[in-house]
Backbone as CSV, one residue per row, in Angstrom:
resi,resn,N_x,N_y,N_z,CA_x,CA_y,CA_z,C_x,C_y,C_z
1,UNK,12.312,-0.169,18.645,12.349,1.244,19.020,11.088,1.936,18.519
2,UNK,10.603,2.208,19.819,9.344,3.642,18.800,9.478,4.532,18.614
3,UNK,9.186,4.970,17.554,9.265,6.120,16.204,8.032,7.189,16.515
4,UNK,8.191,8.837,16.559,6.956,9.302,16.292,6.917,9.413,15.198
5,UNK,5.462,9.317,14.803,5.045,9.438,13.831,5.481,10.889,12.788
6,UNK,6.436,11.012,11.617,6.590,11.805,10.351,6.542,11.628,9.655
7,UNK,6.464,12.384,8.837,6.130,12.532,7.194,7.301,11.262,6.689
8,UNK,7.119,11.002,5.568,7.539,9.906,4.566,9.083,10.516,4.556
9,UNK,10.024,9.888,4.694,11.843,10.453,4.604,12.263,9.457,3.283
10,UNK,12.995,10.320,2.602,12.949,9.449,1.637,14.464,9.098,1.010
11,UNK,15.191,9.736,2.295,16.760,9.375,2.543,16.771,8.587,4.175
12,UNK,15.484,7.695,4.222,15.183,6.917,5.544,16.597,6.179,5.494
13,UNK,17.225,5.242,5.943,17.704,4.578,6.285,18.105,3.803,7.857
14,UNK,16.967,4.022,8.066,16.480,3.033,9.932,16.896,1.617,9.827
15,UNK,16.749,1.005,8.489,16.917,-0.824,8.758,18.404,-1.021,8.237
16,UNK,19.335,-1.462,8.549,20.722,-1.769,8.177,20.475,-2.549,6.638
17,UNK,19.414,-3.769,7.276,19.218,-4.740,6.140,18.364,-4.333,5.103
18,UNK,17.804,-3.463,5.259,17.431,-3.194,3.422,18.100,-2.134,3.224
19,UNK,18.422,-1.192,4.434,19.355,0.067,3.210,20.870,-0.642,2.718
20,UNK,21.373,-1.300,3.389,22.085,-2.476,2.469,21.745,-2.946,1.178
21,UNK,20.838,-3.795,0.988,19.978,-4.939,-0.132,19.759,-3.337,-0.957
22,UNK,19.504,-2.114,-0.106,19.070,-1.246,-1.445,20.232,-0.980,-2.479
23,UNK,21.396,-0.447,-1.716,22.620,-0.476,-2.072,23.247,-1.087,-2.670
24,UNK,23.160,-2.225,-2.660,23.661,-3.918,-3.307,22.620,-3.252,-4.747
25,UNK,21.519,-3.006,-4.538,20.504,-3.499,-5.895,20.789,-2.454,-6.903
26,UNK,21.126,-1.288,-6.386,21.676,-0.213,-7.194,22.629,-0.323,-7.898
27,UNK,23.487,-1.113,-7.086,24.781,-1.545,-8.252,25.091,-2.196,-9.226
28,UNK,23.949,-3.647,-8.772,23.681,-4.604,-9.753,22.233,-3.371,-11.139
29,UNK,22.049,-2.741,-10.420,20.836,-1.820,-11.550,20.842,-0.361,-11.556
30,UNK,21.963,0.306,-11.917,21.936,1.649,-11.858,20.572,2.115,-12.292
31,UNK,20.121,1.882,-13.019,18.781,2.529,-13.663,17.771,2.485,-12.410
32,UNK,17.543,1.545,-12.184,16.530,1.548,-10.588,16.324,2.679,-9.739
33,UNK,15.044,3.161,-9.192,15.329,3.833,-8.241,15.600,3.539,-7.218
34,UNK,15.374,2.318,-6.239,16.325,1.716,-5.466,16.556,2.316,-4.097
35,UNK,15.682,3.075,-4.041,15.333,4.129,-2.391,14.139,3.554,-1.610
36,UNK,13.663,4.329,-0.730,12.246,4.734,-0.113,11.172,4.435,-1.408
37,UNK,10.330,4.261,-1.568,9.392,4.337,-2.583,8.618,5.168,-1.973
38,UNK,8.281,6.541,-2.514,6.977,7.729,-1.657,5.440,6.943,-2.094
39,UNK,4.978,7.358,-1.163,3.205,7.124,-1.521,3.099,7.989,-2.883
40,UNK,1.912,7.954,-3.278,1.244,8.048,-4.745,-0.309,8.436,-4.980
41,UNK,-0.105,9.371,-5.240,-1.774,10.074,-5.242,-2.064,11.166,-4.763
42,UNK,-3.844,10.988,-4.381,-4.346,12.204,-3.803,-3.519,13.296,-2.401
43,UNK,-3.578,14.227,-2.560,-3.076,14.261,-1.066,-4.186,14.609,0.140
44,UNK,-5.363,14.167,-0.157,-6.998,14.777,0.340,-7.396,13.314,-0.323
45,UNK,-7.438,11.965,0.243,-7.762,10.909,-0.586,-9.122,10.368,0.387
46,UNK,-10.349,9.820,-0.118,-11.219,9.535,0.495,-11.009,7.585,0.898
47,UNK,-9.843,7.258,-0.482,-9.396,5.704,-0.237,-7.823,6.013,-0.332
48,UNK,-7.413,5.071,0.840,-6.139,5.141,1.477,-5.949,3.414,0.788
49,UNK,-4.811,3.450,0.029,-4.779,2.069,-0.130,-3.123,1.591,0.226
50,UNK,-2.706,0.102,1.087,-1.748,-0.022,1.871,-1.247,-1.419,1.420
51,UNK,-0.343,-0.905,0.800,0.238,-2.650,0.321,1.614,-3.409,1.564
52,UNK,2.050,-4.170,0.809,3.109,-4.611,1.741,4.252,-3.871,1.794
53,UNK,4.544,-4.287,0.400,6.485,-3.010,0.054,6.429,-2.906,-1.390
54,UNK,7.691,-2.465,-1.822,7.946,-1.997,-3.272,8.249,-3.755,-4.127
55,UNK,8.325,-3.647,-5.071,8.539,-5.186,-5.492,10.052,-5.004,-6.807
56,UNK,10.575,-5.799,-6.719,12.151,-5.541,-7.094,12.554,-4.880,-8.182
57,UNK,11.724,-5.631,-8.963,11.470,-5.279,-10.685,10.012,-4.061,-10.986
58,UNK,9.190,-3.868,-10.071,8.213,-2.728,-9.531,8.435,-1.523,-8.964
59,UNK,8.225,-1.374,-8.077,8.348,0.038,-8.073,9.211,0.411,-7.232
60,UNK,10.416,-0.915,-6.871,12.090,-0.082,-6.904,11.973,0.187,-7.763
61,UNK,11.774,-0.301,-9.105,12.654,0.598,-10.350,11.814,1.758,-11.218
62,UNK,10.606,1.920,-10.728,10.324,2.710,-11.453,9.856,4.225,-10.520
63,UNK,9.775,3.707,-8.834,9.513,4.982,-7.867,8.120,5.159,-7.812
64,UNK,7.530,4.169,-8.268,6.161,4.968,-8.059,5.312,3.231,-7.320
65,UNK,4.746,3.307,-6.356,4.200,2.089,-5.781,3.284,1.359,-6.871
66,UNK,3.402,-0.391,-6.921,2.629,-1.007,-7.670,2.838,-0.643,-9.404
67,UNK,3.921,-0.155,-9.553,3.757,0.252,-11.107,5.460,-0.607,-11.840
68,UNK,5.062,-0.939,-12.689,6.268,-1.893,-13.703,5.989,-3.318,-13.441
69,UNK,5.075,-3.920,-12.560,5.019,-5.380,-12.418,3.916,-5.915,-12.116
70,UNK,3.658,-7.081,-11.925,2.399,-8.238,-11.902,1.202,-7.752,-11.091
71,UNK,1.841,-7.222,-9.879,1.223,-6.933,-9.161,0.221,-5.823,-9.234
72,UNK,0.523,-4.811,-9.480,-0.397,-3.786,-10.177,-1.132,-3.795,-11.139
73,UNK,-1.059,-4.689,-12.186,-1.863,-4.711,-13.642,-3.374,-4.915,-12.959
74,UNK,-3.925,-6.181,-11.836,-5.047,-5.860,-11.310,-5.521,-4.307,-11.074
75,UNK,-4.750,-3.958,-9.931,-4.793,-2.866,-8.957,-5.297,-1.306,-10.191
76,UNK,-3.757,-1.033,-11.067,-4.801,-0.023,-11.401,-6.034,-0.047,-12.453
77,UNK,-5.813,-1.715,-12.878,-7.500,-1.672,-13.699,-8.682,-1.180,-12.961
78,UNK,-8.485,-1.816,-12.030,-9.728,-1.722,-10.803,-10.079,-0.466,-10.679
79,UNK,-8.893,0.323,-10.155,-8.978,1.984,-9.835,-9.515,2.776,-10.685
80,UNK,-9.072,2.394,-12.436,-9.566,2.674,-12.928,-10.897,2.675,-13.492
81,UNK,-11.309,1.293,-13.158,-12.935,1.141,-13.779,-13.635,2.059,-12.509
82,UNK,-13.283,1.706,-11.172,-14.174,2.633,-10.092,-14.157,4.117,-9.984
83,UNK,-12.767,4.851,-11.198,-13.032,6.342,-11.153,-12.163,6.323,-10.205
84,UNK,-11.044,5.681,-10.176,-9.728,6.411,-9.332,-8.485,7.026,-9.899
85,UNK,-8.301,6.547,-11.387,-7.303,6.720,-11.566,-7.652,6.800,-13.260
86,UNK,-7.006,7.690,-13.839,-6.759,8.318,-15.128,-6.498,7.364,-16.510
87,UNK,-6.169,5.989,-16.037,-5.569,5.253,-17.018,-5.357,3.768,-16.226
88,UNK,-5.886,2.445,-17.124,-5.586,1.574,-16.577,-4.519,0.880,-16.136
89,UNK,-3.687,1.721,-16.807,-2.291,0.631,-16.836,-1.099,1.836,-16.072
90,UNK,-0.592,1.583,-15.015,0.669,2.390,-14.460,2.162,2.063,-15.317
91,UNK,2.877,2.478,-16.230,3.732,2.203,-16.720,5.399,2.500,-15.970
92,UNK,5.040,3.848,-15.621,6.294,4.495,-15.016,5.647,5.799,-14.383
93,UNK,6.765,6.330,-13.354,6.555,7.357,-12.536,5.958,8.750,-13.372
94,UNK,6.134,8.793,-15.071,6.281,10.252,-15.476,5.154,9.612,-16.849
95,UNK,4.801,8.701,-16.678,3.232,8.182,-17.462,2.331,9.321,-17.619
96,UNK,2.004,10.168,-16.600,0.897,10.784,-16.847,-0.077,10.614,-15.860
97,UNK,-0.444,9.141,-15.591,-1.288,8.937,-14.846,-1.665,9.319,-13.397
98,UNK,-2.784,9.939,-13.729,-2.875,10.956,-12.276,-4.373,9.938,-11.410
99,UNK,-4.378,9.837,-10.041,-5.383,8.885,-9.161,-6.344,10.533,-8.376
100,UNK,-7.233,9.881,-8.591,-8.625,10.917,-8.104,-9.529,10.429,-6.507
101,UNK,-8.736,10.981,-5.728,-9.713,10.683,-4.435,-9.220,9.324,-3.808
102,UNK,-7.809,9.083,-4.576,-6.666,7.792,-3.632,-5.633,7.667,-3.561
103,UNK,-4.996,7.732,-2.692,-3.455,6.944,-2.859,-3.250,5.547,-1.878
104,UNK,-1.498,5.785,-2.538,-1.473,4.240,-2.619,0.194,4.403,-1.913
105,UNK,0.060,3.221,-0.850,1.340,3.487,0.105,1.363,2.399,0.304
106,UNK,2.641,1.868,1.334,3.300,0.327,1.529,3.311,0.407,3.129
107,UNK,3.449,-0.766,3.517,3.331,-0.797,4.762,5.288,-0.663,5.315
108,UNK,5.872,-1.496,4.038,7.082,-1.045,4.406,7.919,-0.133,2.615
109,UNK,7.842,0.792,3.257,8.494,1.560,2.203,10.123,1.193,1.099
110,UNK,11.062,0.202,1.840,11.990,0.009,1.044,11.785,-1.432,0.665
111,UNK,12.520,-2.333,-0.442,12.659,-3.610,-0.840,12.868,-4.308,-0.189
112,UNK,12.492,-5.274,0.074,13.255,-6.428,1.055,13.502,-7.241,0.517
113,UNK,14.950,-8.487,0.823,15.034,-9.402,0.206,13.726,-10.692,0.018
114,UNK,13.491,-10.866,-0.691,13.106,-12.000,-1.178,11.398,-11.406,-0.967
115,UNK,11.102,-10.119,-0.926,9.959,-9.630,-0.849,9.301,-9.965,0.943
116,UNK,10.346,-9.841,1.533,9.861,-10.420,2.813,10.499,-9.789,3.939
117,UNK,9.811,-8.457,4.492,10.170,-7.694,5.491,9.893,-8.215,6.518
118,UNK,10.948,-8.416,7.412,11.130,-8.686,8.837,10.464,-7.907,9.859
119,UNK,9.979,-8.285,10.897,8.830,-7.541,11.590,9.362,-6.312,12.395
120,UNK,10.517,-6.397,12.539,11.304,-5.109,13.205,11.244,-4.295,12.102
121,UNK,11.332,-4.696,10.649,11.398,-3.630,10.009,9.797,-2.858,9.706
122,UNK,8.758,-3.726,9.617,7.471,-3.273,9.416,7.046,-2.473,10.698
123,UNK,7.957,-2.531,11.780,7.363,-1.595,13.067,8.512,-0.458,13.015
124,UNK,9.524,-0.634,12.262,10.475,0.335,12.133,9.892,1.615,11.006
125,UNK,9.058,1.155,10.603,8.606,2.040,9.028,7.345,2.382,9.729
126,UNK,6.346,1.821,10.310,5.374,2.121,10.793,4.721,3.394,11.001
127,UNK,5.816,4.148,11.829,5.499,5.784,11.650,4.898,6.556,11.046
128,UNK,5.555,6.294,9.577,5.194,6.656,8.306,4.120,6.568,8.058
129,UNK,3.616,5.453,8.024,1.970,5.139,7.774,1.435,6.226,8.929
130,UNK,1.701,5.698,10.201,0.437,6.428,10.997,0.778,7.915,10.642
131,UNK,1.664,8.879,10.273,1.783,10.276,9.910,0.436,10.494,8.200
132,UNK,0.750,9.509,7.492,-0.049,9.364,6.375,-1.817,9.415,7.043
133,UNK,-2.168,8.293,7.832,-3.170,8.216,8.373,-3.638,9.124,8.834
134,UNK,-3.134,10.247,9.462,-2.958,11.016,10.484,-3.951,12.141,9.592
135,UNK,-3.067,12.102,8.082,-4.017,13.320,7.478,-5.065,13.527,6.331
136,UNK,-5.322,12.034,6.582,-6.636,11.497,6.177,-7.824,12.475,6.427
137,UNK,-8.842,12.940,5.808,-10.008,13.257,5.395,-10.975,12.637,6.611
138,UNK,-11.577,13.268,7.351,-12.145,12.306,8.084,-13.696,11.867,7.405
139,UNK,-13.976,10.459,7.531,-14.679,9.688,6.348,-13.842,8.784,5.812
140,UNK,-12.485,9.133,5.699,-12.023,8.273,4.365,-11.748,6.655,4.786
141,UNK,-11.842,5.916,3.730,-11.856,4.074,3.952,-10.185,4.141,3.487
142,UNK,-9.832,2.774,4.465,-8.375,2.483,4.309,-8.603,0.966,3.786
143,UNK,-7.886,0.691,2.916,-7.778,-0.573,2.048,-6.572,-1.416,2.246
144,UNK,-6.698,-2.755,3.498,-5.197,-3.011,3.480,-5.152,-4.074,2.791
145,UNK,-4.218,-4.530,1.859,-3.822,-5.642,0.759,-2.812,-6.548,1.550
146,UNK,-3.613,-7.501,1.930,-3.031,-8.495,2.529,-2.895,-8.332,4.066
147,UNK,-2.370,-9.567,4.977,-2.391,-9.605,6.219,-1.352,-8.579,6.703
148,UNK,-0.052,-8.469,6.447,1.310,-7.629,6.807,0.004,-6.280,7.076
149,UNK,-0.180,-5.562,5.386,-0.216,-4.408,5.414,-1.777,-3.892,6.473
150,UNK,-2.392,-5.165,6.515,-3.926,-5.028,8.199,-2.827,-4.630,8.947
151,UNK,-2.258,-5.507,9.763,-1.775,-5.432,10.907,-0.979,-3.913,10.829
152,UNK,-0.371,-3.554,9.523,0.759,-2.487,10.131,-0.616,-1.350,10.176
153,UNK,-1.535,-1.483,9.660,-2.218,-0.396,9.968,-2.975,0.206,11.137
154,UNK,-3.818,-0.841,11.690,-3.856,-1.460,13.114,-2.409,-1.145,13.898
155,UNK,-1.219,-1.604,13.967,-0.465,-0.458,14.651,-0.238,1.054,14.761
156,UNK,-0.734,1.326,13.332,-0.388,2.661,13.192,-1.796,3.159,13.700
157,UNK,-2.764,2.957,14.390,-3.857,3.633,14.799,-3.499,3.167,16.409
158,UNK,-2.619,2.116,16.820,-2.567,1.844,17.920,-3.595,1.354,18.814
159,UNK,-3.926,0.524,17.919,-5.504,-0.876,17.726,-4.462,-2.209,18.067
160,UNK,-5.280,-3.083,18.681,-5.033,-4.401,19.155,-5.372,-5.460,17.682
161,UNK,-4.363,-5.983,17.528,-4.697,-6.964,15.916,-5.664,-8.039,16.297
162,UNK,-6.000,-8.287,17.329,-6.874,-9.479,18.162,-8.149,-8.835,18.232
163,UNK,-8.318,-7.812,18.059,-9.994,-6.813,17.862,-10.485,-6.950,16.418
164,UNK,-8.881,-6.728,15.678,-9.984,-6.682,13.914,-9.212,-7.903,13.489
165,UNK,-9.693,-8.792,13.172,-8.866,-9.826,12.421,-8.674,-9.844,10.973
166,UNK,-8.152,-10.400,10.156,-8.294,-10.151,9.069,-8.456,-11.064,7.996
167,UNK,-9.918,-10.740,7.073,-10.471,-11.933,6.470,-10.849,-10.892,5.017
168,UNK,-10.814,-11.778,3.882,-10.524,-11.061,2.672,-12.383,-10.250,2.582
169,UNK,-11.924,-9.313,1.860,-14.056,-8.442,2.044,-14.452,-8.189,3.341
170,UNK,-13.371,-8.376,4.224,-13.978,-7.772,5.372,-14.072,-6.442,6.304
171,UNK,-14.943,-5.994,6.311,-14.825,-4.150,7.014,-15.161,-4.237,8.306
172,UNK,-14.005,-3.499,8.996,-13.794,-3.278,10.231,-13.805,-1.731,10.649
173,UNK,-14.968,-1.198,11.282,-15.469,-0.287,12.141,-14.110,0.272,12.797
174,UNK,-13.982,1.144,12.728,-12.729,1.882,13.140,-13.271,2.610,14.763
175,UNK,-12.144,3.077,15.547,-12.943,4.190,17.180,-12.775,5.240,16.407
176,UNK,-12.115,5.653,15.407,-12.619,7.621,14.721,-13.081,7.314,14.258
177,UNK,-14.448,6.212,13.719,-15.289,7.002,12.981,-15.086,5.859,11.379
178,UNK,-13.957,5.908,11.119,-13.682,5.585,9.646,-13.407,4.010,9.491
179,UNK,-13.798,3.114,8.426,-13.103,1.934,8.318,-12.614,1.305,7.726
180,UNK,-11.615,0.128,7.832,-10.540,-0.445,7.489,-11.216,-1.621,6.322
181,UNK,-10.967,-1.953,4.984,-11.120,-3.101,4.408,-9.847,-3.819,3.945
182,UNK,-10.420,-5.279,4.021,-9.330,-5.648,3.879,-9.572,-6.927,2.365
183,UNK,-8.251,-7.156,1.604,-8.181,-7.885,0.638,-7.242,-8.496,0.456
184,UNK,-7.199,-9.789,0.000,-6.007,-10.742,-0.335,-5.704,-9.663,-1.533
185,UNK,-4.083,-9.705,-0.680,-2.805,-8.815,-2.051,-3.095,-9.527,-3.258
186,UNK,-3.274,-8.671,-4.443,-3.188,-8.513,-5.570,-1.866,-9.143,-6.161
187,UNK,-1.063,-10.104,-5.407,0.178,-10.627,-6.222,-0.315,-11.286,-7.153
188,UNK,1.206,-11.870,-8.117,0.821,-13.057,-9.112,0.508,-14.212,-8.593
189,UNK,0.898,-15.084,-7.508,0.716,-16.207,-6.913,-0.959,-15.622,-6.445
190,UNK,-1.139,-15.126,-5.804,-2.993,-14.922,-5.291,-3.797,-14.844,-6.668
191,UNK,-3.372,-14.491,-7.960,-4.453,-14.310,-8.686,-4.110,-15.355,-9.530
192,UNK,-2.844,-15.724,-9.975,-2.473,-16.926,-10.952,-3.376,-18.291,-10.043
193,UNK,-3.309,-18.530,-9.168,-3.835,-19.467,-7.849,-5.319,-19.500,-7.734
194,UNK,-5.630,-18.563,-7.855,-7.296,-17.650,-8.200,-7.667,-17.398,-6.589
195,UNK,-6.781,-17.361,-5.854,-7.153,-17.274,-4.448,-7.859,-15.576,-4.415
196,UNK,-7.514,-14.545,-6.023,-8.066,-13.549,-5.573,-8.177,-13.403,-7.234
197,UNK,-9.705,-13.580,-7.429,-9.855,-13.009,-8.461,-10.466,-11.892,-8.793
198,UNK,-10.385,-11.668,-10.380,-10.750,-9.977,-10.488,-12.509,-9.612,-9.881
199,UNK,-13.233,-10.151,-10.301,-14.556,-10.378,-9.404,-14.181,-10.108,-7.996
200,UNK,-13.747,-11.088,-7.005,-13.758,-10.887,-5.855,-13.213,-9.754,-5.291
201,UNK,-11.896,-9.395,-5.872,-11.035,-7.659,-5.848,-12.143,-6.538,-6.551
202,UNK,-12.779,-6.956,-7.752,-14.073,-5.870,-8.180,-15.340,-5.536,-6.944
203,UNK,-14.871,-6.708,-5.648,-16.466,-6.564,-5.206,-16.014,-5.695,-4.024
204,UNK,-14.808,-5.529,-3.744,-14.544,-5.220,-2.274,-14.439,-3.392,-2.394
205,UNK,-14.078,-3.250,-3.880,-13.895,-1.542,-4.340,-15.645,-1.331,-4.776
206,UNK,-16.202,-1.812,-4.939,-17.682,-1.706,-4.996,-18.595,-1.610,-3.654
207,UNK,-17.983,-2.373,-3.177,-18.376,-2.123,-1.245,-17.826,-0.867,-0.678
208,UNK,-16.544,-0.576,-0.731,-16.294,0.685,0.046,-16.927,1.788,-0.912
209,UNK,-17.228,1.848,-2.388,-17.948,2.823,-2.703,-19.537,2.553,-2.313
210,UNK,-19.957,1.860,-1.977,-21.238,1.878,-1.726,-21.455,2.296,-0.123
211,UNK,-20.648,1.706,0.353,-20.829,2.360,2.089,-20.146,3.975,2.024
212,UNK,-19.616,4.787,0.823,-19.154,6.034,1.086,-20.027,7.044,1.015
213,UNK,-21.285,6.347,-0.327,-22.536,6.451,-0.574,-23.999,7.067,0.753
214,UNK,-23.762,5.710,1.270,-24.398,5.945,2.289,-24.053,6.389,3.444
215,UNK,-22.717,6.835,3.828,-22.841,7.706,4.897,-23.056,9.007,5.563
């Protein structure tokens, strides 16, 4: 079903199967937040950054994207050494830590089992993103982490995935004007694996600041 594009709902419940699994997870974890996870950051951001989803023990439980688990300990070092973000380490939603000129959104906003959203659901959430996109800064670079979160973005501009393909450090020329980079996700398996190390993730936030430089 296509969705127009709105703002982030954060009493969504479009997919049976994760507002279920959310429900289930709440019970087994009252403490969790266990909803929608909202984007995070600037609201005027010059870097748009787009992960896959919330992660179980991450930021279901703490509400704030990439923060309580593996996955983020890269992410906001990085932000932080490039002058994005206030503090290296994201602990919890009410940390303090405030991001300068980025946020940070999912391609699918609720948990999925086994960290693995079904493609009806990544075109079911989709909206969301392109409403986010929508009020982008024009100039600003979009950062997608991993293959899922390319492609959902590329839908949400209503781009052909067979035009930009997706290869880790690679920038793709956008038709408004603005463009897309892309990076192997910051999980534990990509960096424990070294398929993405901190170097190679240091070089790709060094590239989009250097092409922001020069335009």
């Amino acid at each position: 079903m296509k969705h127009e594009p709105i703002p982030f709902d954060p009493e969504c419940r479009r997919c049976p199967r994760l507002s279920c699994f959310l429900d289930d997870v709440k019970q087994s974890y009252p403490g969790y937040f266990a909803r929608p996870v909202p984007p995070f950051g600037d609201d005027q951001p010059s870097l748009l950054i787009v992960g896959l989803a919330p992660g179980m023990h991450g930021a279901n439980r703490t509400g704030r994207p990439f923060t309580g688990d593996y996955a983020g300990v890269l992410l906001y070092e990085t932000l932080h050494k490039f002058g994005y973000a206030s503090a290296p380490v994201s602990v919890s939603a009410d940390d303090g830590l405030v991001l300068h000129g980025c946020r940070i959104t999912n391609a699918v906003k609720c948990l999925p089992p086994e960290n693995k959203p079904e493609t009806a659901e990544v075109k079911a959430c989709n909206d969301f993103l392109a409403a986010e996109i929508a009020t982008l800064p024009a100039g600003a670079a979009i950062l997608a982490l991993g293959n899922v979160a390319h492609g959902a973005v590329l839908r949400a501009l209503g781009l052909k995935a067979g035009d930009y393909r997706f290869g880790h450090d690679v920038r793709h020329a956008l038709p408004d004007g603005r463009a897309l980079y892309d990076s192997y996700h910051c999980s534990r398996y990509n960096t424990q694996t070294r398929r993405l190390t901190e170097a190679m993730f240091h070089a790709v936030f060094a590239r989009i600041q250097q092409d922001s430089k020069g335009a």
